[in-house]
ZALOKE-802664 format. One record per residue: residue in three letters; x, y, z of N, C-alpha, C in turn. Coordinates in nm, 3 decimals, m for minus. Example, Ala and Ser with C-alpha at 12.3 -4.5 7.8 and 13.67 -1.06 7.14 Angstrom:
<nodes>
aa, nX, nY, nZ, caX, caY, caZ, cX, cY, cZ
ALA, 1.319, m0.569, 0.780, 1.230, m0.450, 0.780, 1.320, m0.330, 0.780
SER, 1.285, m0.225, 0.708, 1.367, m0.106, 0.714, 1.290, 0.003, 0.787
</nodes>
This chain:
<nodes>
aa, nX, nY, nZ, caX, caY, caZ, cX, cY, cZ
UNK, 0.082, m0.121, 0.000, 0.000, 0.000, 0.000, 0.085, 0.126, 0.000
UNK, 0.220, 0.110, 0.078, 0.281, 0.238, 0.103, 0.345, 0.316, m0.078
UNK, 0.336, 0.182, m0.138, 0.427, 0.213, m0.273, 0.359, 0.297, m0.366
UNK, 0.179, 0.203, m0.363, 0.096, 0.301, m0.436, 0.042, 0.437, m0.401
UNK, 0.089, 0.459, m0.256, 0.049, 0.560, m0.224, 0.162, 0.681, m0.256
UNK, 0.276, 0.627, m0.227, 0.426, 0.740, m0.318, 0.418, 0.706, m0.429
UNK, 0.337, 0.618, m0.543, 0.338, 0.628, m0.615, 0.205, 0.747, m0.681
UNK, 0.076, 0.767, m0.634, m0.001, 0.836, m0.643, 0.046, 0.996, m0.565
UNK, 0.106, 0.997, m0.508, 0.119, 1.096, m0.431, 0.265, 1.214, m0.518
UNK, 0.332, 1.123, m0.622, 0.426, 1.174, m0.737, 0.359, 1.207, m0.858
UNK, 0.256, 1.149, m0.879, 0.143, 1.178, m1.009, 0.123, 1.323, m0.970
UNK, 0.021, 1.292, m0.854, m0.040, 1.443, m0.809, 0.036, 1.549, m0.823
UNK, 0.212, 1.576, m0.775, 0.272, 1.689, m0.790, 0.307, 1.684, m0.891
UNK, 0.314, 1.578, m0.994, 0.335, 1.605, m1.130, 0.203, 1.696, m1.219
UNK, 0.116, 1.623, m1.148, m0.012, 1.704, m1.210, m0.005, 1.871, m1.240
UNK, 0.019, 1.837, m1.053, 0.020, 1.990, m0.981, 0.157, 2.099, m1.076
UNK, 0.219, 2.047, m1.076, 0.339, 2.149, m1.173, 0.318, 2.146, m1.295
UNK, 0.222, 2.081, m1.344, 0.207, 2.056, m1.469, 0.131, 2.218, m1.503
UNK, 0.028, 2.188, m1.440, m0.132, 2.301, m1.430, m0.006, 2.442, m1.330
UNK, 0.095, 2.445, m1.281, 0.130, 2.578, m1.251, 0.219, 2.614, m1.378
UNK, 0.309, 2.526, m1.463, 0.346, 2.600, m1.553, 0.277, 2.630, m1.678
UNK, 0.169, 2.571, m1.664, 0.089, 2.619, m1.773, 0.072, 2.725, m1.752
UNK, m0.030, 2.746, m1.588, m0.055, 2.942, m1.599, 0.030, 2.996, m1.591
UNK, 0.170, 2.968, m1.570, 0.304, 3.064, m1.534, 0.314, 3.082, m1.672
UNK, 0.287, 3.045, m1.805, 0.333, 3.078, m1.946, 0.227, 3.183, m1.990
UNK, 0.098, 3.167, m1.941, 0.026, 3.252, m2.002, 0.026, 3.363, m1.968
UNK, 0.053, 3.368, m1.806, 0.082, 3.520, m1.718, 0.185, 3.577, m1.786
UNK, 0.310, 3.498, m1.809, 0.441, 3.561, m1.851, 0.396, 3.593, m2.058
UNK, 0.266, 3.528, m2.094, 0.298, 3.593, m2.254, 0.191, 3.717, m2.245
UNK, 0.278, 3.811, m2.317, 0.209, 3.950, m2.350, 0.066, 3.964, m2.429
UNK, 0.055, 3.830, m2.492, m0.087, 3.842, m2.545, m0.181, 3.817, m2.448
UNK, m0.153, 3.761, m2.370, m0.271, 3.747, m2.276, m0.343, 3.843, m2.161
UNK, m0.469, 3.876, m2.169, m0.534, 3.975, m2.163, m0.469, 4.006, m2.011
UNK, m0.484, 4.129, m1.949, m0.427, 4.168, m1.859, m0.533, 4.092, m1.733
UNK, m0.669, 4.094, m1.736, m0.731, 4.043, m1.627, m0.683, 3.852, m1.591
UNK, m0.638, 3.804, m1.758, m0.671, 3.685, m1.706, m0.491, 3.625, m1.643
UNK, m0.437, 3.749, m1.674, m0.264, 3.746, m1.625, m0.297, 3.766, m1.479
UNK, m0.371, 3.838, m1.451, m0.411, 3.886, m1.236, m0.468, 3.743, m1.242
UNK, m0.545, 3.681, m1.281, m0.584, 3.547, m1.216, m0.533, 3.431, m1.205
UNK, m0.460, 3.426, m1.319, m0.368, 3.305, m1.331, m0.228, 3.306, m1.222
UNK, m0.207, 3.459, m1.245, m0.123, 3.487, m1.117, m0.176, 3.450, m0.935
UNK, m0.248, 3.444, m0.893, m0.347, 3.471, m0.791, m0.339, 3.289, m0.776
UNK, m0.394, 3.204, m0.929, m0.374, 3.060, m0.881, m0.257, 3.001, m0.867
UNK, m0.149, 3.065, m0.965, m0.080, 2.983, m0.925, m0.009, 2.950, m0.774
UNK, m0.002, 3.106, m0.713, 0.010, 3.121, m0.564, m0.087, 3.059, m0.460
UNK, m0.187, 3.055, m0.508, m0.275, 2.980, m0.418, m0.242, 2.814, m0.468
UNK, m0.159, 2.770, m0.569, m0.168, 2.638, m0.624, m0.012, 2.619, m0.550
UNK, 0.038, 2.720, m0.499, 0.207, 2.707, m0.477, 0.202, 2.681, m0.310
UNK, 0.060, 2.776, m0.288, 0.062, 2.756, m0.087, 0.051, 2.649, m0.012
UNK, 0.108, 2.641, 0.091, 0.117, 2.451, 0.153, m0.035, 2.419, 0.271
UNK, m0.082, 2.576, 0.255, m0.195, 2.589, 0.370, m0.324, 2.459, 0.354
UNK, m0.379, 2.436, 0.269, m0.445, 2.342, 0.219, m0.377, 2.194, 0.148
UNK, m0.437, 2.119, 0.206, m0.405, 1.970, 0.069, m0.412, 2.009, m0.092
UNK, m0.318, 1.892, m0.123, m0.289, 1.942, m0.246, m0.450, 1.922, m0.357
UNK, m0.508, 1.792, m0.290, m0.688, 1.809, m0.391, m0.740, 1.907, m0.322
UNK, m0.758, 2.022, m0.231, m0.830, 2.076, m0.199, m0.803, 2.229, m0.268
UNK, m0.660, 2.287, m0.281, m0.608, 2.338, m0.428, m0.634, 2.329, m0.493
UNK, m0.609, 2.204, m0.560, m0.698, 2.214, m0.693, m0.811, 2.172, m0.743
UNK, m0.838, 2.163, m0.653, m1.051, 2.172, m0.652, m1.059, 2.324, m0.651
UNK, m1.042, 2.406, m0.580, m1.028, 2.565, m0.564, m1.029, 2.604, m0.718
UNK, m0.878, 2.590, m0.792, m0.811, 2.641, m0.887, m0.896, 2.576, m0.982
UNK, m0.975, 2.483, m1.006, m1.104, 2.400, m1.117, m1.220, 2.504, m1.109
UNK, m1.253, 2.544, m0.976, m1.346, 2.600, m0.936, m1.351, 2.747, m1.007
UNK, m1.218, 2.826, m1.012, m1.205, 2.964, m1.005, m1.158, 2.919, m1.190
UNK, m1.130, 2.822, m1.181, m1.050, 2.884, m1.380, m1.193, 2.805, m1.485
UNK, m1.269, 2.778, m1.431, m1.406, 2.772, m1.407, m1.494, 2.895, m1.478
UNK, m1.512, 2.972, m1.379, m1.533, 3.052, m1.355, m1.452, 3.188, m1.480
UNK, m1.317, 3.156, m1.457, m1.264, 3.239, m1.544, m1.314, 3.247, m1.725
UNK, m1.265, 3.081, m1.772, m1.294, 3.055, m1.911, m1.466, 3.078, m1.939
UNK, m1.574, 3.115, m1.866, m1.686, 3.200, m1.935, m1.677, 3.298, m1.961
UNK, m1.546, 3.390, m1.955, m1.557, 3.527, m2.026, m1.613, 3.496, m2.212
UNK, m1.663, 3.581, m2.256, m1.648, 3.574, m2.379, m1.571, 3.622, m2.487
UNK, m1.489, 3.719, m2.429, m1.433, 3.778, m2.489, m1.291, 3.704, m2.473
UNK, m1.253, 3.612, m2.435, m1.147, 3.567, m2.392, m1.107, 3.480, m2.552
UNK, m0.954, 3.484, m2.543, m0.889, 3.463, m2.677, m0.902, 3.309, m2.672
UNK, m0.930, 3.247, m2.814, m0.949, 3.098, m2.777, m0.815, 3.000, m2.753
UNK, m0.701, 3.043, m2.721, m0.546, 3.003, m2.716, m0.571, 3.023, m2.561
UNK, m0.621, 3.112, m2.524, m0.611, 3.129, m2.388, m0.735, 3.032, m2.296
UNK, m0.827, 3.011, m2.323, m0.935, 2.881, m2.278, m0.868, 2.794, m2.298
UNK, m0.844, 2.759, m2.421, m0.757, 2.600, m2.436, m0.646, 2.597, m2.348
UNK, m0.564, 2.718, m2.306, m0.423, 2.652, m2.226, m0.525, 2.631, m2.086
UNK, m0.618, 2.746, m2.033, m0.715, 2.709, m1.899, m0.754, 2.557, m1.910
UNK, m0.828, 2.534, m2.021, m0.860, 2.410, m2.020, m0.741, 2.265, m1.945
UNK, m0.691, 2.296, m2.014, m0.582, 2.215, m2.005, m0.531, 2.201, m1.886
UNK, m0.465, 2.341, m1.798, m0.499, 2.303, m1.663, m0.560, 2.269, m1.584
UNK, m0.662, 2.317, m1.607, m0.795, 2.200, m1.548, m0.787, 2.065, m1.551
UNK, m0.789, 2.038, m1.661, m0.795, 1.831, m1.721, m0.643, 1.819, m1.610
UNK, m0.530, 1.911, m1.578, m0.398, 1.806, m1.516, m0.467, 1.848, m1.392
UNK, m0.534, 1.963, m1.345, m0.562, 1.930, m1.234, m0.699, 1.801, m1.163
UNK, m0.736, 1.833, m1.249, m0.866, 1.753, m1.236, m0.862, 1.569, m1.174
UNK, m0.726, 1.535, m1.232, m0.638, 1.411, m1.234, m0.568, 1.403, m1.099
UNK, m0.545, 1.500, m0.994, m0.507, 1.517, m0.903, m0.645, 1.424, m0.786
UNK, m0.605, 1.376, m0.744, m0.700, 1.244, m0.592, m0.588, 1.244, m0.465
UNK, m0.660, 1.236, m0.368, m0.600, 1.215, m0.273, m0.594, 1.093, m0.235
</nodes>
């Protein structure tokens, strides 16, 4: 049990870095709209803090980039990379 559990428990922070460098690329590219650079910024710090479990993060960060990708005006390069963090976070179980 202990193996699958360091073994699940290396997925998850793989997940987890997966879904922070995604938003760390979009914050850092200039095309991306200035509001959704403050949010992505905002998760990844809340995705970086040790205060919560790591599924309870990213249940949060599903919740809020959620929330984010119904803008409409939002560029469709920029939903698809959200998306995407979502699906690695989403893969994250405790």
């Amino acid at each position: 049990m202990k193996v699958k559990k360091l073994v699940d428990e290396n997925q998850n922070k793989e997940a987890l870095k997966g879904a922070i460098q995604i938003l760390e690329q979009l914050a850092a590219n200039n095309a991306t709209p200035k509001t959704i650079k403050k949010s992505t910024i905002d998760l990844v710090n809340s995705l970086k803090s040790d205060k919560d479990s790591m599924s309870v993060r990213a249940a949060n960060a599903i919740s809020m980039l959620d929330d984010i990708t119904q803008d409409p005006n939002m560029p469709s390069y920029v939903r698809v990379s959200l998306w995407q963090a979502v699906s690695k976070l989403e893969s994250i179980r405790e």
